[in-house]
N, C-alpha and C positions, 0 to 999 in steps of 0.2 A: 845622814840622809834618810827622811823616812821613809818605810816599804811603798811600794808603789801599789796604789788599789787597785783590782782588779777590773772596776767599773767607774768612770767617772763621779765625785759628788756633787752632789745638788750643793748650788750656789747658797754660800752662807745668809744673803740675803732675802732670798727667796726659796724658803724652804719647802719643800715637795708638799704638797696638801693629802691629807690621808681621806681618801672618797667615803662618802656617805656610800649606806648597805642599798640604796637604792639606786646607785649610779648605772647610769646607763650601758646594759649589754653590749653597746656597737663600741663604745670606750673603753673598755676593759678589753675586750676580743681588738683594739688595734692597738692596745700601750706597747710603746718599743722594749719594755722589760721581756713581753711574750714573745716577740721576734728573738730576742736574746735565746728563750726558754727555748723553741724550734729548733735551733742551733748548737743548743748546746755539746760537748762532748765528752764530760765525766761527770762523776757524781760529785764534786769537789766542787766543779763550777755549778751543778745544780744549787749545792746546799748555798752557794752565795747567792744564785737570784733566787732562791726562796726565800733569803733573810730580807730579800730588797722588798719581794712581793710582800710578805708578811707587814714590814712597815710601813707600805704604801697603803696597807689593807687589800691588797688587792687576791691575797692566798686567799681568803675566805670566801671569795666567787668560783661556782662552778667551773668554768672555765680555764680560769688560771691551776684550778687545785686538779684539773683532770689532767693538765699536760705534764706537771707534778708528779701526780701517779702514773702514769703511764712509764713515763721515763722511769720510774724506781722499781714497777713490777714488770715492764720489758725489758728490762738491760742483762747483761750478760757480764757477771752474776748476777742476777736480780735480787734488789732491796725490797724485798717483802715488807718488811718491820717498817721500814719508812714508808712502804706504801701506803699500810694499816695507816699512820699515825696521821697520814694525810687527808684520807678519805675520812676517819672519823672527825675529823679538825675543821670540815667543811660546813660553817656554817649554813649553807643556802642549803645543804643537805646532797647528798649524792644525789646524782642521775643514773637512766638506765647505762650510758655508756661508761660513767665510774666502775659501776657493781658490775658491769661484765670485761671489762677490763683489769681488774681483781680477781675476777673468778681465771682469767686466763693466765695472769701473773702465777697465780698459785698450780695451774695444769703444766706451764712451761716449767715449775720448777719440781713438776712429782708427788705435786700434794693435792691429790682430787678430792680425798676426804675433808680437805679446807676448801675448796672451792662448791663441793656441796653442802657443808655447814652454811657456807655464805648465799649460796645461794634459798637456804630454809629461811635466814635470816630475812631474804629480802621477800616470801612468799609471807614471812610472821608478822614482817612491819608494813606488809603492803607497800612497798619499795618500788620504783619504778623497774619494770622489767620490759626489753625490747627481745627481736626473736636473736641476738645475739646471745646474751643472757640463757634466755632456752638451749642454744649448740651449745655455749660450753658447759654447761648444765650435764647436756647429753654423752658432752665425751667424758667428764667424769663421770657420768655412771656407768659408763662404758670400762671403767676399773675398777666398779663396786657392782653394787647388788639391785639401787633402787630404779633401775630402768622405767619400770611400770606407773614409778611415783611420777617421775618428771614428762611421762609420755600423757598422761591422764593430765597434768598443768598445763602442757601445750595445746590438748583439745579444749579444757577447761576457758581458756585466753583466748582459744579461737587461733592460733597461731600455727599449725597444720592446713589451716584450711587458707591462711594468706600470706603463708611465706615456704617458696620452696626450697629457701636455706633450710626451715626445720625439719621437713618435708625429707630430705637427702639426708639431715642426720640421726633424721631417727631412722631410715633405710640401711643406714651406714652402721650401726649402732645394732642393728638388729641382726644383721650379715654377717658384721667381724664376729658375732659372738655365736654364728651359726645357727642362729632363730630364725631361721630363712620363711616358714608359716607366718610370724609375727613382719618379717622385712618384708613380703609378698601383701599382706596385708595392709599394711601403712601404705606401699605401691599403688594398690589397687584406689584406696582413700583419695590420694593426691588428686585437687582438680587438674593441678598445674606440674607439668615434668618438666625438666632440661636434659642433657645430654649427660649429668653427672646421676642424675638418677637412672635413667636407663643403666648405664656403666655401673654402677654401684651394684646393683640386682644382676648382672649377668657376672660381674668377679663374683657374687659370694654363690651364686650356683657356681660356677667353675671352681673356688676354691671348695665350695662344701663337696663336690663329688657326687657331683648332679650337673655334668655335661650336656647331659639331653635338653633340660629345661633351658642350662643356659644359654644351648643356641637358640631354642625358640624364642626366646625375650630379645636376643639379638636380632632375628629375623623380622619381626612383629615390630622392632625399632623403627629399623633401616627400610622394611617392605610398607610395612600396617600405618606406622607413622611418619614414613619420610622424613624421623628426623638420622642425619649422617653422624656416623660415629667418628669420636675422636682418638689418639693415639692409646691412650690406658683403653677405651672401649674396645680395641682391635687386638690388645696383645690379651683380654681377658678372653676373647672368641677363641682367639690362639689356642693357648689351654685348656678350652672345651674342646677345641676341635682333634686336638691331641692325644685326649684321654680317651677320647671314641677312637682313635684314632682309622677316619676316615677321609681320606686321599682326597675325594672330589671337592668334602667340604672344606681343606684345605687350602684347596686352588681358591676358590670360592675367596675366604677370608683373606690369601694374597693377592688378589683383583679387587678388592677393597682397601688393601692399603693404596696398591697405585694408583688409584680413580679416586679415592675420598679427597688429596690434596694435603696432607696433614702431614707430611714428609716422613720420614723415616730416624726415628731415634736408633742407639744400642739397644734398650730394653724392647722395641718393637722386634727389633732382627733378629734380636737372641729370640725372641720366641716364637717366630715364625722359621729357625733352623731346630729349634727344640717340637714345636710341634710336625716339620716336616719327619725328622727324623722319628718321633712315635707313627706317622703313619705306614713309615717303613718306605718312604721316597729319600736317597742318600743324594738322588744326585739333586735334585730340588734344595736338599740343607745345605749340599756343597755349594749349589749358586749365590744360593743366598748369602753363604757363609763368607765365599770369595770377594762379591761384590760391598761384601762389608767398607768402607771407610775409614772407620775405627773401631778397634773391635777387645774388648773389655777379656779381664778370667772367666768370666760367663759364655763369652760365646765361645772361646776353646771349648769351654767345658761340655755345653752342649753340642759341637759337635763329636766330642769323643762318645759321648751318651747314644748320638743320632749312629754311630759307627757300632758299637755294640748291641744295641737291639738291634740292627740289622744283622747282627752274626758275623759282622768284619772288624773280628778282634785283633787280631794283625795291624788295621790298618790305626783301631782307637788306641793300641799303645803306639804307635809311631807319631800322632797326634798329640795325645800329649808327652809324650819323650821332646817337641818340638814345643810345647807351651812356652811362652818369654817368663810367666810367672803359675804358679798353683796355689790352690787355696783349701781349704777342708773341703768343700764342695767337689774341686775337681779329682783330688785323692779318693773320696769319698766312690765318685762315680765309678772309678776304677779298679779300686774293689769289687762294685757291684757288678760288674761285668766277670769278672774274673770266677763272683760267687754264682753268677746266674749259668756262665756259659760251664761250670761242674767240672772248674779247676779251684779246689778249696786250698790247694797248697799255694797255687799264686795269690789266693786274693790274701792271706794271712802273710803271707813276702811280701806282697804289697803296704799290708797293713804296717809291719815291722820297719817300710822306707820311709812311712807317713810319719811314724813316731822320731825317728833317726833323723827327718828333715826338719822338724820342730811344728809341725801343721800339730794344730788341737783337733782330735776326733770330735765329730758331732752326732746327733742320733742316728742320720743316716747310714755313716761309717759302722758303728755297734750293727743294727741292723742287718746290716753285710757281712760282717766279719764272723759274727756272733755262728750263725749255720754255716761257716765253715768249719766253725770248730766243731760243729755239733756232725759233720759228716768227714771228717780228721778226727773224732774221736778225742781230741784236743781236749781236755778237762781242767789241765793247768791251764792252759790260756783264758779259758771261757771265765775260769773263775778272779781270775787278776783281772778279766775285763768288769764284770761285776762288783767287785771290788775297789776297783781305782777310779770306776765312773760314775756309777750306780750309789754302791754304801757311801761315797762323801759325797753324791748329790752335785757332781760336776756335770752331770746328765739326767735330766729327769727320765724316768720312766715311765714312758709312754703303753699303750697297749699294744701297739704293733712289736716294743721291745720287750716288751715284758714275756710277751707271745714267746719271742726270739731266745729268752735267755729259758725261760719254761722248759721246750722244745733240747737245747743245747746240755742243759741238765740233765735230761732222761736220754737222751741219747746216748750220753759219754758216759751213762750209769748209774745218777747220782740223782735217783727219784723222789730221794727225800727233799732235796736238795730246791727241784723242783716244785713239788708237793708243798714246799714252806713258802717258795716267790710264789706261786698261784695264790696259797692262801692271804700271802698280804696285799695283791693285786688292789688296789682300788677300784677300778674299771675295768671289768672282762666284758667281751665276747665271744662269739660264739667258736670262733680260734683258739682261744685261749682254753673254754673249755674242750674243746676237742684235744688242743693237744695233750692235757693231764687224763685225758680220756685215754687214748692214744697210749701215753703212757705207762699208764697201770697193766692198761692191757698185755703188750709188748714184752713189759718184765712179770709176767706170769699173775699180774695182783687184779684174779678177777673182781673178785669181791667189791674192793676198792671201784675198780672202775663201773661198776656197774649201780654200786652206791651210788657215785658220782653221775650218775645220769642220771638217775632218779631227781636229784637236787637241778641239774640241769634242765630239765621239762619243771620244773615249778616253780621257775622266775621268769619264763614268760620267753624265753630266745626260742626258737626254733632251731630243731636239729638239723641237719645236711646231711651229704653222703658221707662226708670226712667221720661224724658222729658216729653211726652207722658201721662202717669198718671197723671204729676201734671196740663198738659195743660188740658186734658181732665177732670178733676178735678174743674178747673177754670170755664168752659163752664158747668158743673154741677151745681154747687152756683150757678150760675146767669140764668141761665135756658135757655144758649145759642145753642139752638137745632142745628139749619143749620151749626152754627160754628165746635159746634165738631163734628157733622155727617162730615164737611168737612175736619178738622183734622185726625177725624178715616180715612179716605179714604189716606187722604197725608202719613200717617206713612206709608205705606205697598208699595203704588203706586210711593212716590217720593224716599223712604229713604229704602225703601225697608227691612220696620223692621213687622216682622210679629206678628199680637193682640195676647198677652197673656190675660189669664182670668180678669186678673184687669182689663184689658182697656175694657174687654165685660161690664166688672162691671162697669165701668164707664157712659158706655154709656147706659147700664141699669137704673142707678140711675136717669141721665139726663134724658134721653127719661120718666121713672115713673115718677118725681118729677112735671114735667108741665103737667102731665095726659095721655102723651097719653101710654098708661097701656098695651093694644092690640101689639102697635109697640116695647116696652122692651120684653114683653112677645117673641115675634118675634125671637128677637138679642136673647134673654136664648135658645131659641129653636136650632138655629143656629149656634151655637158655632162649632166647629170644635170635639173639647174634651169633650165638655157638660159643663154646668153654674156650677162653685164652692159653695161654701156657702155664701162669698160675693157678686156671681154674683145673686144668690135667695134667699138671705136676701135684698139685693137691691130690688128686684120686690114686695116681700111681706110687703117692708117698704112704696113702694109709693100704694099696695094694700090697706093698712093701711089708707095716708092719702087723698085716693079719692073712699075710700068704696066698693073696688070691691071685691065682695065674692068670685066667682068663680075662678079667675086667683089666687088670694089667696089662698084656698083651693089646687090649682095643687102646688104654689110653696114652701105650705107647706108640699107636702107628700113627694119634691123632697128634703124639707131641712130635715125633718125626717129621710129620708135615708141615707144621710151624717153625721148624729150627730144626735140621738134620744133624746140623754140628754140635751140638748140645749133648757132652759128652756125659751129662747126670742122667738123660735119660735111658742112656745102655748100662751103665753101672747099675743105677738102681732096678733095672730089669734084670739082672746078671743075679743081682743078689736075691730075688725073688727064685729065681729058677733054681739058686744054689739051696735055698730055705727048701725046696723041694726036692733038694738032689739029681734036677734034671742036668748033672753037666754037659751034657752033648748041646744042649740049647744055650748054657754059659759060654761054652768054645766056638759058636756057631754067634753070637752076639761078640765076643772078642774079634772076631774073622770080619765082623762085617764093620764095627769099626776100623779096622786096620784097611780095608778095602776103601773106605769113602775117607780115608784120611784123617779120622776124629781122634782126637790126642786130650788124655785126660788131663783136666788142669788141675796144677798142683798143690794144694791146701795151701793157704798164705794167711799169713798172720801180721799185726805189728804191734808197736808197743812205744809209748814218747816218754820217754829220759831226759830230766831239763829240759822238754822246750823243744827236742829232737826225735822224729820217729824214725824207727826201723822198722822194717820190714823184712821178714823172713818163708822161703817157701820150705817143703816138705822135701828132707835130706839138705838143706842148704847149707854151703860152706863159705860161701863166697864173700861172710862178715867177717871185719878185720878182726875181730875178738871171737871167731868161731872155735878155738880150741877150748878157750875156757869158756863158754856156753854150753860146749857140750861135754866137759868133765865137769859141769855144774848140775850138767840135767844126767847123767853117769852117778854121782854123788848122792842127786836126791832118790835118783831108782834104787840105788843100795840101801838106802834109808828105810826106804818104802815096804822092801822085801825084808827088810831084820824084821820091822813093824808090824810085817802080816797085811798091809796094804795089800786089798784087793781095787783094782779102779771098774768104776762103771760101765757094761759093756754099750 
């Protein structure tokens, strides 16, 4: 029996006639072969009605070869190669809907640098182009480099000025790539808006971190132009309104969702309880959160988020302990709570459940987790986290982490360490340099840091207060009087940033440490607001170490009145008096702590073994391994004395 054809043959006697090249458009566009082609549903059966079209002649019309290509460069997988083979095989010659149906074949499948070759092709051969052609044009450049080229074709064709498809995508185009001058621009060009160009320009201000503008372009929409926003228009206000995080405007963007008509999606909810919760309204996210319908790993998450910036961490781990499901994102978040509310030991347990559950850290996660090790002191962790994300590139390095692990390095010791990821940074700011600033400073390297400012003021950033501390900082250690008196003067006078109490402190500690005791005393006097605790514990520390009673005596009545319980401040007065020999005034400061109930706290140290910190006070026994810790540190003192060890007093 022979196989059964696929498709009926034409009758042996009347053989199918193969059309002349001039057969009429309205006959080709209604042969039953192309109703066949509409319908199709594999490439198998395609390749048979192409063999039919082919011998009818009819593949070589426009028409028939576009439904051809379509189908080979839209399908899932897409047949590129047969698509090529078709559109070159087109005798009438492509159209603009071929060439840009090609260009999209090759975007759906990852290949923009083929979809802009083809598109050069069709500007080379003067090829039909419609504004179709143009968008996908745009969103391949929107994965390369020549934005400029195809934006300057569009005005060239006039096609900016009569289609607000190209209109939205070069807005769209200029946003996601965070040219918001260049997107603002094309904006303003436009004769003709819709409601996806407003939208487009109010996301890429709220994504770019310019909330302010993008409520104005929201307002100026819905007020100046009456035209009403759609669902993505409402959750992008959302986002702005959250990062300002201002309540009224809030309300505001919720009486817009209820009154525009455009109902209520998950992605609109989630971010209308995400933006309640930045403004700090819990029970507004709760409403909203409650009257959910359906409700996604997102909006848990955001409620746990809206529950920890309001400081009810209590209730964001019983939130999500009750999640149905979790994701990096909602882990994530919960670390960050844990890091922010200045529990670094839970957010690293936390982190250790995230790993044990199988969730993949994301940047966010690093970000979080990263400063707690750097305030744990945590060195092995920070550096396995660098290591296992960072060195293999399972994590890019962004600036805010780069910031983060900079930071975590000089902290836990390891300023070289530091000093090397700053140097390979790609992209610093002004964070970034502060914190190697910071750093130098902190571990005694004035030199360094101060070098490193220099370089810092001649790229062009501007310094802050953060800069400022750690320079002044630097001129501290090293007892560089004239330097940071000249520093103090530049911050105010060039940069035009006015002394917060630290930098008095700074210069307090500097001006005490070289002695001259009179001239800090001065600067406390002088404050604007009055010397903090740091700024007269500074005075009373270099009281301390050049014996001065009297200035002593003033900056401890000032620091008693700030904190009476602050058991450093009778010590280190005790010991002043004792440098003097006045003990009747030592016994007479013992008496009056003891009266006002101050109890000195005990030196406390710790130290992580594998992974594990301890934690030890002054005399402690209470560690299960305390007998041999201390015929260890017995051992090393006998050592010490054979040796002639003297220790530094």
């Amino acid at each position: 029996m022979p196989p059964q054809r696929p498709f009926p043959a034409p009758a042996a006697s009347a053989p199918h006639p193969r059309p002349a090249w001039n057969t009429n458009r309205n006959l080709v566009v209604s042969h039953p072969l192309l109703s066949l082609l509409e319908h199709c549903g594999s490439f198998r059966r395609l390749l048979q009605l192409q063999a039919l079209l082919t011998v009818t002649g009819l593949a070589a019309h426009r028409f028939p070869a576009s439904r051809l290509l379509a189908f080979c460069a839209l399908s899932d997988p897409p047949r590129l190669a047969h698509a090529a083979a078709v559109l070159a095989q087109c005798a009438e010659g492509p159209n603009a809907y071929m060439l840009a149906t090609m260009m999209r074949g090759f975007l759906r499948a990852g290949l923009p640098a083929r979809a802009l070759a083809l598109f050069r092709r069709v500007l080379r051969d003067r090829l039909p182009a419609d504004a179709r052609t143009i968008v996908f044009a745009l969103k391949a450049a929107s994965a390369s480099s020549p934005r400029a080229s195809v934006h300057c074709v569009s005005l060239k064709r006039g096609f900016l000025s009569q289609s607000v498809l190209v209109g939205n995508a070069l807005v769209h185009l200029y946003a996601s790539n965070m040219s918001l001058p260049d997107a603002r621009k094309v904006f303003n060009e436009m004769p003709d808006r819709d409601v996806v160009t407003w939208t487009t320009l109010v996301d890429g201000y709220a994504r770019g971190g310019l909330p302010d503008e993008a409520w104005r372009v929201f307002c100026r929409m819905v007020v100046s132009e009456g035209m009403w926003p759609n669902g993505v228009t409402l959750v992008a206000a959302a986002s702005a309104v959250g990062q300002m995080g201002l309540l009224g405007l809030g309300r505001t963007v919720h009486r817009c969702v209820a009154e525009s008509g455009v109902g209520t999606s998950v992605n609109l909810e989630n971010a209308l309880v995400d933006m309640f919760g930045k403004c700090g309204c819990l029970a507004s996210a709760k409403e909203v959160f409650d009257g959910m319908s359906a409700k996604d790993v997102y909006s848990w998450t955001s409620m746990v988020s809206a529950y920890a910036k309001c400081g009810d961490l209590e209730s964001a781990v019983q939130q999500f302990e009750e999640m149905p499901r979790r994701n990096s994102v909602s882990w994530s978040c919960m670390i960050a709570a844990y890091s922010q509310a200045n529990q670094p030991e839970e957010a690293v347990r936390m982190f250790n459940g995230m790993i044990a559950a199988g969730a993949e850290p994301i940047d966010a996660t690093l970000v979080s987790v990263v400063p707690a090790c750097a305030q744990l002191g945590c060195l092995d962790l920070g550096r396995w986290l660098y290591d296992t994300y960072i060195v293999s590139h399972k994590i890019e390095l962004t600036v805010n982490l780069g910031n983060a692990f900079v930071d975590m390095f000089a902290k836990c010791g390891d300023v070289g360490a530091a000093s090397r990821l700053f140097g390979n940074m790609e992209e610093k700011n002004v964070v970034s340099w502060n914190s190697m600033i910071v750093a130098h400073a902190s571990h005694g390297q004035s030199e360094q840091a101060l070098r490193l400012f220099q370089q810092f003021k001649g790229i062009g950033i501007f310094p802050d207060e953060i800069t400022y501390i750690g320079v002044l900082s630097a001129c501290s250690h090293s007892g560089l009087v004239s330097e940071g008196q000249h520093h103090f003067k530049e911050m105010k006078m060039v940069y035009g940033i006015e002394p917060r109490s630290e930098h008095y402190a700074c210069m307090i500690d500097l001006l005490g440490k070289v002695g001259l005791i009179e001239e800090a005393f001065e600067v406390a006097r002088s404050m604007p607001v009055g010397a903090d605790e740091a700024g007269w514990g500074a005075l009373l520390n270099a009281c301390r170490m050049h014996g001065n009673v009297e200035i002593g005596e003033c900056a401890v009545d000032k620091l008693v009145g700030l904190d009476p319980s602050d058991s450093g401040i009778y010590i280190l007065m005790s010991q002043i008096y004792a440098s003097k020999s006045k003990w009747d005034q030592v016994k007479m400061l013992r008496m009056v702590m003891r009266n006002r109930g101050v109890k000195k706290n005990p030196g406390c140290s710790s130290i992580e073994v594998d992974g594990e910190f301890h934690e030890f006070l002054a005399a402690d026994v209470s560690h299960v391994h305390s007998e041999d810790i201390y015929a260890a540190l017995k051992n090393i003192y006998i050592h010490s004395k054979t040796e002639s060890y003297i220790p530094p007093a």
